[in-house]
C-alpha positions, 0 to 999 in steps of 0.5 A: 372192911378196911383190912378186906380192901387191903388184903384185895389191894395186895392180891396181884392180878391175873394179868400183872407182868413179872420181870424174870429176874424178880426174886420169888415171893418168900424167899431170904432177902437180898445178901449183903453186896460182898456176896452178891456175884458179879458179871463178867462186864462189870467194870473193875474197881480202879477203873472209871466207868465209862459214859452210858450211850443214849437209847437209840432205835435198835435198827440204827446203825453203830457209831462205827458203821459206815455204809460207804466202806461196808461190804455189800449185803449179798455178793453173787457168784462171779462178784462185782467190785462197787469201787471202780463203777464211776470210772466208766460212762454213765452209760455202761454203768447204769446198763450194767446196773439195770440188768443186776436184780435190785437186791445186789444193786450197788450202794448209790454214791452221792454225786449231787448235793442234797439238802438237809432233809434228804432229796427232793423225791417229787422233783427228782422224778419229776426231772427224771421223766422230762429227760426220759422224754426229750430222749425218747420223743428224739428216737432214743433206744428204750434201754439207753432212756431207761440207762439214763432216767436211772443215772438221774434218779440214782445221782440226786441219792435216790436208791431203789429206782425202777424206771420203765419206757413203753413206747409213748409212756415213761414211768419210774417208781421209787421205794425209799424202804422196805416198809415205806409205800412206793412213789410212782410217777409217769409221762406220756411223750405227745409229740415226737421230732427228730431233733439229734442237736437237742438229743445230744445237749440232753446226753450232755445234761446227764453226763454232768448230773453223773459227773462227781466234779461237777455241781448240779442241782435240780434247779440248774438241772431245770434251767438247762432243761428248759433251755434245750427246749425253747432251743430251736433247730440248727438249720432253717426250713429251706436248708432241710428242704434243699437238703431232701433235694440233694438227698434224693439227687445222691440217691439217683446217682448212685443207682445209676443216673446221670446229671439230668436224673440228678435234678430231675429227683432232687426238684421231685424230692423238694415238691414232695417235701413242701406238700408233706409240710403243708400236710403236716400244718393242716393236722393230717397224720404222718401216714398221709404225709409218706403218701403225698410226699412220695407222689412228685418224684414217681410223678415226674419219673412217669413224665419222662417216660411220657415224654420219651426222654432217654434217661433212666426215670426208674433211678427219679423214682428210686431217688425219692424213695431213699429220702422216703423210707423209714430207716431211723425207725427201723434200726430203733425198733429192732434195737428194742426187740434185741434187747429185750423190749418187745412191746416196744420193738412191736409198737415201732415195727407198726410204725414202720409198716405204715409209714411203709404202707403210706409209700407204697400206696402214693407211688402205686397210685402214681405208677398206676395212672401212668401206666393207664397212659401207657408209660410204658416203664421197663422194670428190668433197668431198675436192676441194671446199675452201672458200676462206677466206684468214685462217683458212687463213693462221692454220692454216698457221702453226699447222700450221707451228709444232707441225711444227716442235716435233715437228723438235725445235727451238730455241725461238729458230727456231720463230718464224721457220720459222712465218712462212717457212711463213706466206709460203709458204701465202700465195704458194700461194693467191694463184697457184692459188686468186686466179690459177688456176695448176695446184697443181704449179707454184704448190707449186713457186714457193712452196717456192722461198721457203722454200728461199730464205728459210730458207738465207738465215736460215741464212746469217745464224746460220751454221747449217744450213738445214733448221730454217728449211725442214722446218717451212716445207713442211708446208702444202704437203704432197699430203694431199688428192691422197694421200687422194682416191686412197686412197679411189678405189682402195678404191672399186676405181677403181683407174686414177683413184686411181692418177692421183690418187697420181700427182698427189701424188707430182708436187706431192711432188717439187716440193716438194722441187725448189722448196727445193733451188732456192731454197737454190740461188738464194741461193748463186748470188747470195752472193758468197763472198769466194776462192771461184769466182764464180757464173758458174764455180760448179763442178758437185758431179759430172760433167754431161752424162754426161762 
């Protein structure tokens, strides 16, 4: 029973591994050493052998690799130099690198330090989503937010980043790995103001979380964030408020009024700003806010008609409606839709439309009761603008600079966007008063300029452009086409104030187009140092319909 146990125990299983190399059962035994042949790599007798390695993870990289000096993984067609990446502005960089596809994205550098045990992923995109916040509650483009929630995430070490703004919702994901699950975390912006002082210390923040020379770690990032938060506006209430004044008095100038006009707006534009903030703290939407802000001036130009007064009421009214209308918006929302954030761009348009619509509907109101105690306006002074180039230049400029006081600027850039401004009324005038050119080219041409000019100021500070554009438009803005087709409708010649509104809504759009161009044409120009040259600019989305 014994030997049977035994002879059972010797039996190998079915299952029982062998080795490739074990010696076949009933063969010679081994041959003595001398006889034995020898690798190739065996090391020669005389010669010490070296120190065996320790076992690692077939996946860990060589003793000698270096990721930062290894050539990139797959290189595309027309190639792309990692090196030279940091000797551009974050901006370009991360725009660049935003419209390569993931896979041929550069290594990211370490800019900020990171502990021991790796960067702070929770807190890291919890810092990316609060600037991404503060820059698009401000009016920030969604490609220049995204650009920057990119440079954020990728300067704290975190690679493979996907940041994405739809509107009012910020969210990124992180994938540490191909095989590790993704990290997600999104915001929604509840309130938005116009604040471009906080704009510009939020782009100062990330330019030198991006900056090599400069240490940042996520607590002083967290500290300077909340410091531009509990920061409060520039200028007091009663400076915003003299300044609608003084916007809406430029603004009558330039259409043709004279000093009587001049007050006549600006006491109609200060009455509508104070009823929109009492609006605005009992609760009521903005919509309602354009409509109670755009009755006092069309009130008081019906007044002066009224009265019989010899002076041009339709310039009041034209002057309140330029402090009305929604430029800022509008060039942000076609910026989105050029760029390829459609969802975005058509949420914005909407927002346009209303607080459109909400104008519309406070001065027709007006215009209607007037009309009902036989006002009497004459629609066709509205077209009779007297030409008066060194008053209309000041005006502009004028026009411009309480603008931008009511963006909330710093004082260091009002001067500069009140001389873009100046440049580009100059540029309107000489192509549709001195060369006869249509108003929707010649408003294009010059809102080219300020694209132009203010991206290229913003490129010198390292900032973002809006603080040298917004301001810049607001001479151009279709005050005069608005009210003209305000007031034939209210006439009840519904297929000319239509016409009219149309005429507005072409010179609006090419505005918008005319910045964005011009911000264009000045990036196509720059050469960034490592990124693709102009001619191989990458689109920010699919073209063409592929």
């Amino acid at each position: 029973m014994a030997e049977a146990d035994g002879a059972e125990d010797k039996k190998p299983t079915s299952d029982e591994a062998h080795s490739a190399f074990a010696r076949p059962a009933g063969t010679a035994p081994d041959a003595p050493e001398e006889d034995q042949p020898t690798s190739e790599f065996a090391v020669p007798d005389g010669m010490a052998a070296q120190s065996a390695e320790p076992e690692g993870s077939a996946f860990a990289p060589p003793a000698t690799y270096s990721a930062q000096h290894s050539p990139p993984a797959y290189t595309p067609g027309q190639g792309f130099p990692v090196a030279g990446m940091t000797q551009s502005p974050w901006q370009d960089r991360m725009r660049t690198m935003l419209r390569m596809p993931v896979d041929v994205r550069p290594v990211p550098e370490q800019v900020q330090k990171q502990s021991e045990a790796g960067p702070a992923v929770g807190r890291v995109l919890d810092l990316t989503l609060r600037i991404g916040e503060l820059l698009l509650a401000g009016g920030e483009g969604a490609e220049d937010v995204e650009a920057a929630m990119f440079a954020v995430a990728r300067s704290y070490g975190l690679d493979r980043c996907e940041p994405t703004v739809t509107f009012t919702l910020l969210s990124i994901t992180h994938q540490p790995s191909l095989v590790d699950d993704p990290v997600s975390a999104s915001r929604t912006v509840r309130r938005r103001g116009t604040d471009y002082t906080r704009l510009a210390a939020v782009y100062r923040l990330v330019d030198d979380i991006s900056a090599h020379e400069i240490d940042v770690s996520l607590e002083e990032a967290y500290r300077r964030l909340a410091e531009i938060r509990r920061n409060r506006h520039p200028y007091p209430g009663w400076v915003l408020t003299a300044a609608a004044g003084l916007l809406a008095g430029a603004a009558s100038t330039l259409v043709g009024g004279g000093a009587f006009v001049f007050l006549a707006a600006a006491i109609g534009a200060v009455l509508g700003d104070r009823l929109a903030w009492l609006c605005a703290g009992r609760g009521l939407p903005e919509f309602y806010q354009f409509v109670v802000a755009a009755m006092p001036p069309a009130a008081i130009g019906v007044a002066l008609k009224l009265a019989d007064i010899d002076v041009r009421a339709s310039a009041v009214i034209t002057g309140g409606l330029f402090a009305l209308l929604p430029g800022r918006a509008l060039v942000a929302a076609v910026q989105d839709g050029l760029t390829g954030f459609y969802i975005t761009a058509s949420a914005r348009l909407l927002e346009v439309m209303y607080l459109f619509i909400g104008i519309i509907m406070g001065v027709l109101v007006v215009l209607y009761v007037g009309l009902q105690l036989h006002a009497k306006p004459n629609p066709d002074e509205v077209l009779l603008i007297t030409e008066r180039p060194l008053i209309q230049i000041a005006a502009s400029m004028v026009l411009v600079f309480t603008f931008a006081i009511l963006l909330q600027q710093e004082r260091s850039t009002v001067g500069i966007v009140t001389l873009n401004g100046g440049v580009a009324w100059v540029t309107f005038g000489a192509l549709h008063y001195a060369g006869g050119i249509p108003p929707v080219p010649s408003t294009a041409i010059a809102a080219g300029l300020v694209g132009l000019f203010g991206q290229l100021f913003s490129r010198y500070r390292f900032a973002s452009a809006l603080p040298y554009t917004t301001a810049a438009i607001g001479p151009l803005l279709p005050g005069s086409a608005t009210y003209y087709g305000l007031l034939l409708i209210a006439e009840n010649r519904l297929s000319e104030g239509l016409a009219s509104l149309v005429n507005a809504a072409a010179i609006a759009l090419a505005i918008a187009i005319g910045v964005n161009l011009g911000s264009e044409t000045s990036r196509l120009f720059m050469r960034i140092p490592g990124a693709a040259s102009a001619a191989t600019r990458r689109a920010a989305k699919r073209t063409r319909g592929f």
